[in-house]
C-alpha positions as CSV (number, residue, x, y, z in Angstrom):
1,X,0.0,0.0,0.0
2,X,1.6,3.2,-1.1
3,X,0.9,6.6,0.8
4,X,1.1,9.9,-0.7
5,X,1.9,13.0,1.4
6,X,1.0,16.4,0.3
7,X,2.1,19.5,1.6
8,X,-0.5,22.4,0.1
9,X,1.7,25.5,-0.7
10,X,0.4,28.5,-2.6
11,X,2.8,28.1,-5.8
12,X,4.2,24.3,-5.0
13,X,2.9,20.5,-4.1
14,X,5.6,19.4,-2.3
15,X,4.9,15.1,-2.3
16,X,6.5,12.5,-0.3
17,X,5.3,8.5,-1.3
18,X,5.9,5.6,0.6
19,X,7.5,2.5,-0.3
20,X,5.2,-0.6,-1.1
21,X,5.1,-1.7,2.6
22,X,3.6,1.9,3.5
23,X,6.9,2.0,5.9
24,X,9.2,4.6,4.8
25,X,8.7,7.7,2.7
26,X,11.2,9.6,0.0
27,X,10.0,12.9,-1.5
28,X,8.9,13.5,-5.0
29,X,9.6,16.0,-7.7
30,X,7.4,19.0,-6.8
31,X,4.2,20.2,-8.8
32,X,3.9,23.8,-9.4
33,X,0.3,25.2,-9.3
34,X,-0.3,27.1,-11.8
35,X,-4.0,27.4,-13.4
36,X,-5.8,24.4,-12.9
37,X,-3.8,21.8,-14.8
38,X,-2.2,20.7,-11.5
39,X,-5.6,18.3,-10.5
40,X,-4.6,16.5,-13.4
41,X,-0.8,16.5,-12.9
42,X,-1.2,15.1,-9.7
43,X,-3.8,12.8,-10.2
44,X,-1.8,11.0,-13.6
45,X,1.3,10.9,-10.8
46,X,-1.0,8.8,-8.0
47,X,-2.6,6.4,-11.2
48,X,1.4,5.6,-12.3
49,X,2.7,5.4,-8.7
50,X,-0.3,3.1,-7.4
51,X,-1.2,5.6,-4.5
52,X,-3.8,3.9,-2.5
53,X,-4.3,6.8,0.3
54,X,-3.6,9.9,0.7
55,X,-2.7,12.3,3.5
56,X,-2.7,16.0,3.4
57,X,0.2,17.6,5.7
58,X,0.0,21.0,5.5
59,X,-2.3,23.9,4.3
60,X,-0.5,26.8,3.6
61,X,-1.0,29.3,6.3
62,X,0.4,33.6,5.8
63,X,1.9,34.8,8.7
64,X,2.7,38.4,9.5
65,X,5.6,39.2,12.0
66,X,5.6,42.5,12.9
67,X,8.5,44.0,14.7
């Protein structure tokens, strides 16, 4: 069982998938969001990898600092 992690940034999908055994993760190649070609970027990359869940990790978040 292969997991896919996805950490949601405003310009980037940065990935991370799992080895068979759903045991130890690598990172991926990035996908840059741009319009909405992404979806299908993404979702052509979980068909060929065999991703059979998938966990979101992040949301990107703006933060201020003031100072």
């Amino acid at each position: 069982m292969r997991i896919l992690a996805i950490d949601f940034g405003r310009k980037r999908l940065g990935l991370a998938l799992s080895d068979p055994s759903g045991t130890v993760a690598g990172p991926l190649p990035a996908i840059v969001r741009k319009g909405d070609g992404w979806w299908e970027d993404l979702l052509s990359l979980m068909r060929e990898r065999e991703v059979v869940e998938v966990v979101v990790v992040s949301v990107a978040v703006v933060s201020v600092v003031v100072g």
